[in-house]
N, C-alpha and C positions, 0 to 999 in steps of 0.2 A: 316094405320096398327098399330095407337097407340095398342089397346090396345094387337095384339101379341109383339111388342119390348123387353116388359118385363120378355120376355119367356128366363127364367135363366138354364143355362145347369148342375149347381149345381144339379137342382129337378130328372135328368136325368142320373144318377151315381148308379150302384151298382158294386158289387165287383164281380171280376170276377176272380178269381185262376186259372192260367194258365194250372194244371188238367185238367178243364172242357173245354180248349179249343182242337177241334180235329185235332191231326195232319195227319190224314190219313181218308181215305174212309173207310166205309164198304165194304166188297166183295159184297154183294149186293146193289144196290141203295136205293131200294124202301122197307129195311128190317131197315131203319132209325125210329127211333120212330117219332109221327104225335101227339103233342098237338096241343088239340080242343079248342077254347076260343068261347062259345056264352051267352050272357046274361049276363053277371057274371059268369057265370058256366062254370068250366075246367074237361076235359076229358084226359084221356091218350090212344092213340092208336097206329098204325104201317102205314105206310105212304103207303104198299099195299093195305091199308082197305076205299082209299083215298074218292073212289067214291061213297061207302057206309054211307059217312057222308056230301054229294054233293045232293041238289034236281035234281030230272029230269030236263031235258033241258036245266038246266045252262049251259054258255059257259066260260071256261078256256081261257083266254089269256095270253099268253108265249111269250117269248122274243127268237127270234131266230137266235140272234149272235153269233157271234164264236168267240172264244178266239186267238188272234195271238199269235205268238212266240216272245215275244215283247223284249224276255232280251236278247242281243247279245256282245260275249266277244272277244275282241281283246287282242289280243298279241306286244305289243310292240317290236323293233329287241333290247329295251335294256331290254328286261326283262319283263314290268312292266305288267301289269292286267287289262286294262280297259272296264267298263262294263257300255252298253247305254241301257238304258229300255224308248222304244220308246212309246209318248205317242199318240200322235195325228197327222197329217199331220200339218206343217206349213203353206202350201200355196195352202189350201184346207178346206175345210169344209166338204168334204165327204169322210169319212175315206173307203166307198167299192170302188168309183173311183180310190183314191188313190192308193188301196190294185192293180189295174191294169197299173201303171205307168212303163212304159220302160224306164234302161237306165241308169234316176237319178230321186230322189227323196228328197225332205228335211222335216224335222219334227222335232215336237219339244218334247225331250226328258230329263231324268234325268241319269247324272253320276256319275259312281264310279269310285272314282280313277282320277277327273280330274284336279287334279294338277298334276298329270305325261303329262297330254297332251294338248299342246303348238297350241292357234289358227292356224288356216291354218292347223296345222298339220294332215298328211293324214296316215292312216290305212289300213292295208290291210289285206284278208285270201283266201285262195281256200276252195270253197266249189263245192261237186258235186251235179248234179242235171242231176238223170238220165243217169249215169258215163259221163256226159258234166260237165267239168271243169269250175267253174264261180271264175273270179275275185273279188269279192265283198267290196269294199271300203269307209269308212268314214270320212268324213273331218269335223274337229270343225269348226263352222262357225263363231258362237256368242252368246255369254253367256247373257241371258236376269235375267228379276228379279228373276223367279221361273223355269225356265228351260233353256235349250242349245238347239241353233237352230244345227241340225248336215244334212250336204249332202249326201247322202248315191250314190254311182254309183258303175254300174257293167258292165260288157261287153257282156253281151250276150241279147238276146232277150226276157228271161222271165220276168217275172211281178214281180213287187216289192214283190207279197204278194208268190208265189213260192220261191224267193231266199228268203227271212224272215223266211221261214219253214223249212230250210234244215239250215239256219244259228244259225239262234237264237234257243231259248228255253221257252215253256210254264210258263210263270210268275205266283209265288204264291206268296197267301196275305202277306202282312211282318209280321205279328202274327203268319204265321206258321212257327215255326223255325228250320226248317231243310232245306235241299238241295232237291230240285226238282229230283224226278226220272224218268225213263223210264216210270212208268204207269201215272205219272200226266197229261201226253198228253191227255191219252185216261179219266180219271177219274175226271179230271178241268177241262170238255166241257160236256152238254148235250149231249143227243143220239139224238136231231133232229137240232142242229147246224148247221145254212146253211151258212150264210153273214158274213163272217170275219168284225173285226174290233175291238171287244173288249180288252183291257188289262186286264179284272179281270171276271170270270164268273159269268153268271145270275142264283146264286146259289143253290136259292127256287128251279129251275129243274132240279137242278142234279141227285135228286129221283127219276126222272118222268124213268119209265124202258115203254117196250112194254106191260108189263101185267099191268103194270097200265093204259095203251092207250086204250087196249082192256076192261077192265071193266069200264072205262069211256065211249066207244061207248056203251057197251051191256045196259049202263043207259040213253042213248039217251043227253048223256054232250057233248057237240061241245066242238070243240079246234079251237083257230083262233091266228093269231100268229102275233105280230108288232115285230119292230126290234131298239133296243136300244144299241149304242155300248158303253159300262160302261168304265168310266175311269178310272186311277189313282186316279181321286179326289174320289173317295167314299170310298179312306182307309182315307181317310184327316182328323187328329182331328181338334174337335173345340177347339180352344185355347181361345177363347172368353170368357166372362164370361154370356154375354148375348148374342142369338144366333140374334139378328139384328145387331151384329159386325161380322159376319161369312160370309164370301165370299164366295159363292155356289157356284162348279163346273159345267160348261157347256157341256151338252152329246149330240151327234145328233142321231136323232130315225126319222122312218120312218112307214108308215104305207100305205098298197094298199088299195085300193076301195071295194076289195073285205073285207077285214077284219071290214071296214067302216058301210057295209052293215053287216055282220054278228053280232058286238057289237049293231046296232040300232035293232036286231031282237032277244037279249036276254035278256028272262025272268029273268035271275039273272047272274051278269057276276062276277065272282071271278077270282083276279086276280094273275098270278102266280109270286110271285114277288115283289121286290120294284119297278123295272123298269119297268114292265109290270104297275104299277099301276101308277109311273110316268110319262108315256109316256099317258096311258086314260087321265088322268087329266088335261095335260097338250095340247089334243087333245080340248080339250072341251075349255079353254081360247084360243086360238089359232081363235076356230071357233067362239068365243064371241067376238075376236078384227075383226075378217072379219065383223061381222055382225053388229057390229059399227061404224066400218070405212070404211065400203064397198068396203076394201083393204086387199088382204093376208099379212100377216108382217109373217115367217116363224122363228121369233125367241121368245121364250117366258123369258121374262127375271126372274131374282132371286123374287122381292114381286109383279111382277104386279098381279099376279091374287088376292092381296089382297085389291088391289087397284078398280078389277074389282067387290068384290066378291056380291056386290046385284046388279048382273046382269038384273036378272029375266028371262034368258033364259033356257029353259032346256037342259038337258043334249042331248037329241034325234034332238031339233031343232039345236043345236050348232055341230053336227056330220053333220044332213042334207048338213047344209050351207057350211061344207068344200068338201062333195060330191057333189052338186052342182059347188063349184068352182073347182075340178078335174073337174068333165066335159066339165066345158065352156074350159078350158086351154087344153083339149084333151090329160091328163096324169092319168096314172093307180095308181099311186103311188105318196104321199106326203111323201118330205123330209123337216125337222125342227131340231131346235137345243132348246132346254132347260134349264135354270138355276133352276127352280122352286123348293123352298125351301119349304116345304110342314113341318108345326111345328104347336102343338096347337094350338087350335083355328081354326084350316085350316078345311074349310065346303068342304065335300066329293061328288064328284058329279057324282062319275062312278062306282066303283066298290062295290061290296056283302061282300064280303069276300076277305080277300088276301092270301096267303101263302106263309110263308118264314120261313126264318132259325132265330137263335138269336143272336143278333147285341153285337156291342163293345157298352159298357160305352160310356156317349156323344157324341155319334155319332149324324149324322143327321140322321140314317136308322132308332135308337131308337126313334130319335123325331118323325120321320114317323107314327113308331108304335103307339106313344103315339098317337097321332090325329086320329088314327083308333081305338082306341078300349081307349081310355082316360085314368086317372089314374088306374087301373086293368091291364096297363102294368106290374105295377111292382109285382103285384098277379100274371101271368102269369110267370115273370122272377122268380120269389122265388119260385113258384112251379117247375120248370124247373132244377133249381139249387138242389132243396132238392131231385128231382126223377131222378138225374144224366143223364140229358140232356147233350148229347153234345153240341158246340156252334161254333157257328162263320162259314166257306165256307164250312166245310168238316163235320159241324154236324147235329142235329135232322130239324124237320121240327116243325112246327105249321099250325094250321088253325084257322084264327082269322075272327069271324063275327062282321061287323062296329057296331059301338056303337053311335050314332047318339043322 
């Protein structure tokens, strides 16, 4: 991967005035403004007008996880404040299994306020659930490089991911700076949200309303949906100066057979989403290391696919070969985990188009961009800026066609 190493995060910087970041929704989802990027040529529209700039039979792949209540705040009996924003299961790699855990559970988390709280030390609250009184308890376990391992136990018999909802609280991006309210539950989740497990929403659909569902069918556009649970790491800056020194966060995604089948049988697949397009991409190396090593390996790491990238397989043969291996293994469904840093340079092998919202300065969602539609990112961000786009979870959309 010499020649991406070079890819400097300097090139990836515009300014961005905290103005133009949105702190709130619109009352309407789908009344967000929709930049168009094809060709060189930008458009301005309304994100209800979505399917009208969509060919016939393309298929929309969406991302259909759901956001937990990840932030939860204890009260100490001497006062103090302490707040755990849970990130992943510790002794797990499947955050929906986990979401089902009775009892006790441990994960690895970030704190506020943890020099008020002393290892071993145990936590406690009542929460109802259903006016059933639940114990709900945390204990520090062990403070690692980048997070706190913490035990979480309760006493009663529901699921880790029931006492989470009634305890904690729906986590917003830390750019947006205000206090979470009562509508962010319902306003930082999609309307077709199924598989808990996310700490940050899959933001590109938060537009996505019914009447945009419905004039997507009347155009004959399928919707097919994988499930990616977005981390913490994807607010994470690059502090790097070159982004071959930036340590890619790992997300686990899933995808059924049926959805396997529906991407092999579309004529143009635009993807909703970075995760939605991280998870195709990542779908297709995955099925290029089975087809090499005529071994599933279910994790894709940070450059390999740069390592893979003259495969020579296609995109359609590299889906086959992972629905062939579901069926010899007689499962409906692949689960995988992701590091895949996708930055210039990076050869695009799934999707049409993508659609999403407008990233922070050096990000890796901006490098993202940049590899899909190349330097006329930064045509698109100035256009954005000068026509009072909002930006960032809670603003406008885009529709950006690859630039190959």
């Amino acid at each position: 991967m010499n020649e991406f190493s070079e890819v400097l995060l300097k090139n990836y910087e515009y300014e961005l005035p905290q103005s133009a970041i949105a702190d709130f929704p619109l009352v309407e989802r789908d009344s967000s403004k929709l930049l168009i990027y094809k060709s060189g040529v930008i458009k301005d529209g309304i994100f209800s007008q979505l399917a009208s700039n969509l060919p016939k039979r393309s298929t929309l792949i969406l991302n259909n996880t759901q956001v937990i209540e990840a932030r939860v705040f204890f009260q100490k009996t001497t006062g103090g404040l302490i707040e755990i924003f849970c990130l992943e299961p510790f002794d797990s790699e499947n955050i929906a299994q986990s979401m089902f855990q009775k009892h006790k559970a441990q994960w690895k988390c970030f704190i506020g306020g943890a020099s008020k709280w002393k290892p071993k030390e145990l936590l406690f609250q009542i929460v109802f659930i259903q006016n059933v009184p639940v114990e709900f308890r945390a204990r520090y376990i062990e403070k690692r490089s980048d997070y706190f391992i913490i035990e979480f136990t309760w006493n009663t018999d529901h699921t880790f991911g029931e006492v989470l909802q009634v305890a904690g609280a729906i986590p917003l991006p830390p750019y947006i700076k205000r206090k979470a309210i009562e509508n962010d539950a319902v306003t930082y989740q999609t309307i077709f949200a199924e598989k808990k497990g996310s700490v940050a929403a899959p933001t590109a659909a938060l537009h996505f309303t019914n009447y945009v569902f419905d004039t997507l069918r009347e155009k004959n556009i399928g919707t097919s949906y994988v499930t990616l649970h977005v981390g913490a790491g994807t607010f994470k800056p690059v502090k790097t100066a070159k982004i071959a020194d930036h340590q890619m966060h790992a997300e686990s995604f899933s995808v059924s057979i049926k959805t396997l089948n529906e991407i092999l049988n579309a004529e143009t697949i635009v993807a909703a989403g970075t995760t939605s397009l991280r998870s195709l991409e990542s779908l297709y190396w995955l099925g290029v290391k089975l087809m090499k090593n005529n071994l599933f390996d279910d994790v894709l790491h940070q450059w390999e696919a740069y390592y893979l990238q003259d495969s020579g397989i296609t995109y359609k043969e590299s889906l086959q070969a992972l629905l062939h291996y579901l069926q010899e293994i007689k499962k409906d469904e692949l689960f995988c985990r992701t590091s895949l840093l996708i930055m210039p340079g990076y050869q695009f092998k799934s999707a049409n188009a993508l659609i999403t919202n407008f990233h922070q300065p050096r990000s890796t969602l901006l490098l993202l961009v940049g590899a899909f539609i190349g330097k006329d990112w930064e045509k698109v961000y100035n256009h954005a800026l000068k026509n009072n786009y909002r930006f960032l979870s809670y603003g406008d959309s885009s529709l950006l066609w690859r630039q190959d």
